[in-house]
C-alpha positions as CSV (number, residue, x, y, z in Angstrom):
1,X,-25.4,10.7,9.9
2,X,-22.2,9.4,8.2
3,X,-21.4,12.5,6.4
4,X,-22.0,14.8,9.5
5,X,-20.0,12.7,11.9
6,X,-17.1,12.8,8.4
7,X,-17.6,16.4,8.5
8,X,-17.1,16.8,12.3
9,X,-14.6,15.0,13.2
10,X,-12.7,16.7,10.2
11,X,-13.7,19.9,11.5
12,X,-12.7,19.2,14.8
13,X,-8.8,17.5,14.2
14,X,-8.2,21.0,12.3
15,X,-9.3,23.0,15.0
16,X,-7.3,21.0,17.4
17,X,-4.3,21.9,15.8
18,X,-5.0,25.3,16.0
19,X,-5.8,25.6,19.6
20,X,-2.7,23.4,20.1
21,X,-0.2,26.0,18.3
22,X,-1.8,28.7,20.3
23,X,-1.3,27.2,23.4
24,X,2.4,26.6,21.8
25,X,2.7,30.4,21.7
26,X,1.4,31.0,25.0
27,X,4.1,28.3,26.8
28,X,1.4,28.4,30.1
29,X,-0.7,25.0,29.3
30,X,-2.1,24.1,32.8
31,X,-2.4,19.9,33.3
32,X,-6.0,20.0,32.9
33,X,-6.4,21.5,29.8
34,X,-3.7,18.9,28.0
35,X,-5.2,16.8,25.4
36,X,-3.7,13.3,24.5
37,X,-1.4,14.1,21.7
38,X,-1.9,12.5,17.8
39,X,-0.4,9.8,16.4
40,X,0.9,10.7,12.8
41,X,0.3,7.4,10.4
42,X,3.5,6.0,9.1
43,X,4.1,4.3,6.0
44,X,5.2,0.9,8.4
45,X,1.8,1.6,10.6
46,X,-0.2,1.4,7.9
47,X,1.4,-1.8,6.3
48,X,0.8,-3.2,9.9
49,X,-2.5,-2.4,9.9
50,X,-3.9,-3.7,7.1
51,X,-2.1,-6.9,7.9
52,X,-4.1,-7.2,11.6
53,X,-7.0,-6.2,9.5
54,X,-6.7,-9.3,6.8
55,X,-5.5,-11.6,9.8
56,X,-8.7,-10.7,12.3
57,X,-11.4,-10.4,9.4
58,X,-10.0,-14.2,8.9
59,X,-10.2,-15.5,12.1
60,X,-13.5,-13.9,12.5
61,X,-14.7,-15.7,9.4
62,X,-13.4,-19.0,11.1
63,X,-14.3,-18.8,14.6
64,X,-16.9,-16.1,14.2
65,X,-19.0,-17.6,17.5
66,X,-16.0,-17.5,19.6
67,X,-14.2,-13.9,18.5
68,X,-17.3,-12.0,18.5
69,X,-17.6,-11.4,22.0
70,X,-13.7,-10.0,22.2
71,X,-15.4,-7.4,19.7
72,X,-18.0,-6.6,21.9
73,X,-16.0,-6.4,25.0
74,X,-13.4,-3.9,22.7
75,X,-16.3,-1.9,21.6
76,X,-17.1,-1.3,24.3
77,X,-13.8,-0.2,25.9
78,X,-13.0,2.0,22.8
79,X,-16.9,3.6,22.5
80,X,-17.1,4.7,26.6
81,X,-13.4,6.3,26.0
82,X,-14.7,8.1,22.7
83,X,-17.9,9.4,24.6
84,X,-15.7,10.4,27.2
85,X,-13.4,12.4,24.6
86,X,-16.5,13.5,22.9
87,X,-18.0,15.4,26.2
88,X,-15.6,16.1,28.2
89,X,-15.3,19.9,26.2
90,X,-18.7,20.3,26.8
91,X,-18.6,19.2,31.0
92,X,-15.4,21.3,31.4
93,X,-17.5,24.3,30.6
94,X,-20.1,23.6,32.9
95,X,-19.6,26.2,36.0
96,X,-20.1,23.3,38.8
97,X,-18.8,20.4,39.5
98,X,-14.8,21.7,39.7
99,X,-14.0,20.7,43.2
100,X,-11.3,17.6,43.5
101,X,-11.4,14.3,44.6
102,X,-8.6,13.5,46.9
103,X,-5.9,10.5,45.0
104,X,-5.9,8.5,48.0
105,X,-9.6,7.5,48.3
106,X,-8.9,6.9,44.5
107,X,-5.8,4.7,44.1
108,X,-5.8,4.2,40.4
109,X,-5.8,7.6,39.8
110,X,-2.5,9.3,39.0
111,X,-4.1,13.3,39.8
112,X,-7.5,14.2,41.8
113,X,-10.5,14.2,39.2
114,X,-12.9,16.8,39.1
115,X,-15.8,15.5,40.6
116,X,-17.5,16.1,37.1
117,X,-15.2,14.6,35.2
118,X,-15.5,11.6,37.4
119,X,-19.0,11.4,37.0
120,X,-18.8,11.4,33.2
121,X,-16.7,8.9,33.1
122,X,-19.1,6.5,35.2
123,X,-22.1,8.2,32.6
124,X,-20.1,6.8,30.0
125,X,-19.0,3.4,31.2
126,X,-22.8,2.9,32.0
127,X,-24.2,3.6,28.4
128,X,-21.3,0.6,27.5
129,X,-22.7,-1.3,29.8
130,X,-26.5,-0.5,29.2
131,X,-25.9,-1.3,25.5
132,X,-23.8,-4.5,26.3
133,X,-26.9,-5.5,28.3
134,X,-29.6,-4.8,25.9
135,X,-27.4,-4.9,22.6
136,X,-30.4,-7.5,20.9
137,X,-32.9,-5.1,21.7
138,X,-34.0,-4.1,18.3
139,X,-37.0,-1.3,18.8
140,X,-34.1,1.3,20.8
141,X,-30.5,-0.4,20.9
142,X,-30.0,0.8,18.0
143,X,-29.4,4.5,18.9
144,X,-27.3,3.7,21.7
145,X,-24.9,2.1,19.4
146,X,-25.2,4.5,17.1
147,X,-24.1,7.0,19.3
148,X,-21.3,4.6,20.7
149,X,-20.2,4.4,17.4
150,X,-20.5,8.0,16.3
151,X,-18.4,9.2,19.5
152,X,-15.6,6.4,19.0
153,X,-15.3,7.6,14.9
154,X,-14.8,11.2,16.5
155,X,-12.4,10.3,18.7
156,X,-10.3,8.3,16.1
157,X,-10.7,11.1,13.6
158,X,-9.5,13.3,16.3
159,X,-6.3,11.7,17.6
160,X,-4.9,9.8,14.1
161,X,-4.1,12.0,11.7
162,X,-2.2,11.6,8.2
163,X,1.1,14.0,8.3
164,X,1.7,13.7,4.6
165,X,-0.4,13.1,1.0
166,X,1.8,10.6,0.3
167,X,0.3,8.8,3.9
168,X,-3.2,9.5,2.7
169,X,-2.4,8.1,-0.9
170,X,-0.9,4.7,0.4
171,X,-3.4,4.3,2.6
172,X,-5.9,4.8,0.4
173,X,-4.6,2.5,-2.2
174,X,-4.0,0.1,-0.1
175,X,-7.5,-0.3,1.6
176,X,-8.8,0.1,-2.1
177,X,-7.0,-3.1,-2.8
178,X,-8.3,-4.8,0.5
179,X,-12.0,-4.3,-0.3
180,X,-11.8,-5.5,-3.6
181,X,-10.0,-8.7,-2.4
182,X,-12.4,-9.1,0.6
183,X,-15.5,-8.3,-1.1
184,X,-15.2,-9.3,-5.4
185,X,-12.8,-12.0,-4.7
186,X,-13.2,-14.0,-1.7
187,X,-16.5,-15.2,-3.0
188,X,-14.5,-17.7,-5.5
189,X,-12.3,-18.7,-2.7
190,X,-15.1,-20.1,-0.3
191,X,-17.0,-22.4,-0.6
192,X,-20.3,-21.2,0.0
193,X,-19.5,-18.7,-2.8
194,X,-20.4,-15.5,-0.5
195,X,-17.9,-12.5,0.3
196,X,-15.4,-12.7,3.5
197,X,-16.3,-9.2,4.8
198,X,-20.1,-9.2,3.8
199,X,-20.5,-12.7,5.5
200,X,-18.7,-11.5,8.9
201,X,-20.5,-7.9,8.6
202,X,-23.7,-9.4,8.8
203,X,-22.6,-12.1,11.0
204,X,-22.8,-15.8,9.3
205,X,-26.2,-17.6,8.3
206,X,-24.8,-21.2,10.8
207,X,-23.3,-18.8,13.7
208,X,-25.1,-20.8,16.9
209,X,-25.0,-16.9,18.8
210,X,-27.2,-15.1,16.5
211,X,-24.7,-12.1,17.6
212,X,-23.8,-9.1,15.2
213,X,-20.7,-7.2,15.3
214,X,-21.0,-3.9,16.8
215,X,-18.2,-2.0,14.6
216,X,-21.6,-0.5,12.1
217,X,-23.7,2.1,12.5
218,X,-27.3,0.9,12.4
219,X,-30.6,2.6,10.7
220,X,-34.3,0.3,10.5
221,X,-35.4,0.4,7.0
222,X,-38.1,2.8,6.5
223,X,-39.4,0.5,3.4
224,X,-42.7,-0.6,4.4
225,X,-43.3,-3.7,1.4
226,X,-43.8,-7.3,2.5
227,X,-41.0,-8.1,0.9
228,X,-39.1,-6.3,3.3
229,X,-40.2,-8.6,5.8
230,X,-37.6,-11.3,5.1
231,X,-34.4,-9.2,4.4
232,X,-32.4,-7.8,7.5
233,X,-34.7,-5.0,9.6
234,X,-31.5,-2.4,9.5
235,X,-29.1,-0.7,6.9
236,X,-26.0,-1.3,8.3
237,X,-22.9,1.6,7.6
238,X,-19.4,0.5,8.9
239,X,-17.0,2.2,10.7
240,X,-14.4,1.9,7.7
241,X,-17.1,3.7,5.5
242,X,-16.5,6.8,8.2
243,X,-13.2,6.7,9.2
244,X,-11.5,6.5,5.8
245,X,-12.7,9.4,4.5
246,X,-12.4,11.2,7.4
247,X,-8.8,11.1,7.6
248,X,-8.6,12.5,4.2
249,X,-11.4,15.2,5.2
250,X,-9.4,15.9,8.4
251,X,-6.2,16.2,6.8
252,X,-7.6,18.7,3.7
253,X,-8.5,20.9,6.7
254,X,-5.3,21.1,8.2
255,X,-3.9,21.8,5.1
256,X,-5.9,24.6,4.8
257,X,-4.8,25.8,8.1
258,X,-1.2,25.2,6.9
259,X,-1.6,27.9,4.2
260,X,-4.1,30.3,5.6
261,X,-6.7,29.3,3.0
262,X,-10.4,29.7,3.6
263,X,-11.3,26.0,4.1
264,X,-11.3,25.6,0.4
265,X,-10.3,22.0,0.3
266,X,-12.3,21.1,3.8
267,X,-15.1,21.8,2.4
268,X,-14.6,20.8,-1.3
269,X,-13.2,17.3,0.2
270,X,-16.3,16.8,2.5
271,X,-19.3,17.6,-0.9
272,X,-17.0,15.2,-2.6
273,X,-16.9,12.3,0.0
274,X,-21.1,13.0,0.3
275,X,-21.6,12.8,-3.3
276,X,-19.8,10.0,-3.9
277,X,-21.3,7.9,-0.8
278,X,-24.2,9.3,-1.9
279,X,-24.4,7.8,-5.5
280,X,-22.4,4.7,-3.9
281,X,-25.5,4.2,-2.4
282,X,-27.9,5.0,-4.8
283,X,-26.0,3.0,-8.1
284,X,-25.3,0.3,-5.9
285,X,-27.2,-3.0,-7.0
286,X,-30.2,-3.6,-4.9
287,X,-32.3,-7.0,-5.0
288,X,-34.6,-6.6,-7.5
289,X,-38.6,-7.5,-6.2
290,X,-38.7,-10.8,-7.9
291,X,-35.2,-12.1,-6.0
292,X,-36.8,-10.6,-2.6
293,X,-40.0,-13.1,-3.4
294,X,-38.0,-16.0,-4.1
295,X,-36.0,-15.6,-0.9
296,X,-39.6,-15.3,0.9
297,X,-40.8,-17.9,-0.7
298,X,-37.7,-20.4,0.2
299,X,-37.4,-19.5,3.8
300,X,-41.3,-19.5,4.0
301,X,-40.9,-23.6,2.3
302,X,-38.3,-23.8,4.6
303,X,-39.7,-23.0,7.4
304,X,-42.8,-25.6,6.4
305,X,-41.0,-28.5,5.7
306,X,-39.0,-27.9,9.5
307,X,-42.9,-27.8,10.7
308,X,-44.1,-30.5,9.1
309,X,-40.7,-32.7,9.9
310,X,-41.7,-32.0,13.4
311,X,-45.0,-32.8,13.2
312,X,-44.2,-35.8,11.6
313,X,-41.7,-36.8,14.5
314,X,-44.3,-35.8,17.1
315,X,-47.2,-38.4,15.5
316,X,-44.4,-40.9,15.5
317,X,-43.8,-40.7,18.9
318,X,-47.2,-40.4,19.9
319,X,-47.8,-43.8,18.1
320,X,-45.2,-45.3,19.6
């Protein structure tokens, strides 16, 4: 899922810059066929981005209960205008739907909306809001957010883009060094001895909301052991893990449009970003069975002596 939505949203940034110097040549763009132009990453930008990066994962870790619903409400916002990015090819090619809505019954409006595109946009605000609604549903909430998140990824792949290798190695290097701070470091800084970014990915053990940041794509485990039963019920991907390497992918295939070249380095970028998640995933160190049964076994003791504290409180004031 991760490496097809990499792959696409490469695909799809190169081919935008295609259709966008034919339509150079051609000098007769009509309004309705103009796309929102991309924003090239500067040196400054991406300075400024890791900086809100570090300063939010902070505050998150701080006042995780309080922040987490101003992620919602921006995922939200950002995954409905995605969607809308995402399909709005596909509904312009539809043969209905093209007549206009007049700009006075619609004050916001700047132009008169096709009556399709209008209703897309209410399709899209709706899934939002369904999801918003039923984000704790576990058995099917899941692939709405997934697909939230997979249309927002495309839409960021499509519309930032890295003008220069030199862009792509600094910002490289300099997320490099933000993960290793955030993730092998932190954990000697706190003082529960667990990672910044793994503790606000998975949302923290004390939080009093029991919410979950939405910025991840989400897969159930397909492990069947009982000693599956007390780790977390998803694999969880994050958007970073997408979105990084898809700048690089989208930015090997406009290079390849630059020099005419058969997608040589589009496709050798997008096996090498697959491979390497792939054996990421698969060197990465797991919990080995006999850490999984002590967890079981100290949340299931945990769990007894609450009951039995309870039960104790109850006979007491039942004696009294």
């Amino acid at each position: 899922m991760a490496v097809g939505t990499v792959a696409l949203g490469g695909y799809w940034a190169g081919s935008r810059d295609v259709k966008k110097r034919y339509m150079k040549h051609k000098r007769d763009d009509e309004p309705e066929k103009q796309e929102d132009e991309a924003v090239d990453v500067t040196p400054v930008m991406t300075c400024v981005f890791v900086v809100m990066c570090c300063s939010m994962l902070v505050l998150l870790y701080y006042f995780y209960d309080h922040l987490v619903y101003v992620i919602i409400g921006i995922f939200c916002l950002a995954s409905s205008s995605g969607l809308y990015s995402c399909l709005s090819p596909l509904v312009q090619r539809l043969p209905f739907g093209k007549c206009r809505v007049c700009s006075s019954s619609l004050p916001y409006f700047h132009k008169c909306p096709q009556v399709r595109m209008l209703l897309l946009a209410l399709f899209c605000v709706g899934v939002s809001v369904v999801w918003a609604v039923f984000r704790n549903e576990d058995q099917w909430a899941w692939i709405l957010q997934d697909a939230l998140g997979i249309a927002f990824c495309l839409y960021m792949l499509k519309t930032i883009r890295l003008p220069t290798f030199k862009a792509c190695t600094l910002l490289l290097m300099v997320l490099f060094i933000y993960d290793i701070f955030f993730v092998f470091i932190t954990p000697f800084l706190t003082k529960s001895g667990n990672s910044i970014m793994v503790e606000v990915a998975t949302g923290p053990a004390d939080s009093a909301t029991r919410e979950k940041l939405p910025m991840v794509l989400k897969v159930p485990r397909l492990n069947a052991s009982p000693l599956a039963l007390c780790d977390r019920p998803f694999s969880l991907l994050g958007f970073g893990d997408i979105l990084v390497p898809g700048l690089l992918v989208a930015y090997c295939h406009r290079f390849d449009i630059q020099v005419q070249s058969s997608r040589v380095y589009f496709v050798a970028c997008t096996i090498e970003g697959s491979t390497s998640a792939s054996l990421g995933a698969s060197l990465g160190r797991r919990p080995t069975a006999s850490e999984r049964l002590r967890g079981c076994v100290s949340q299931a003791a945990s769990g007894r002596s609450t009951g039995q504290a309870h039960t104790a409180q109850g006979a007491a004031s039942g004696a009294g």
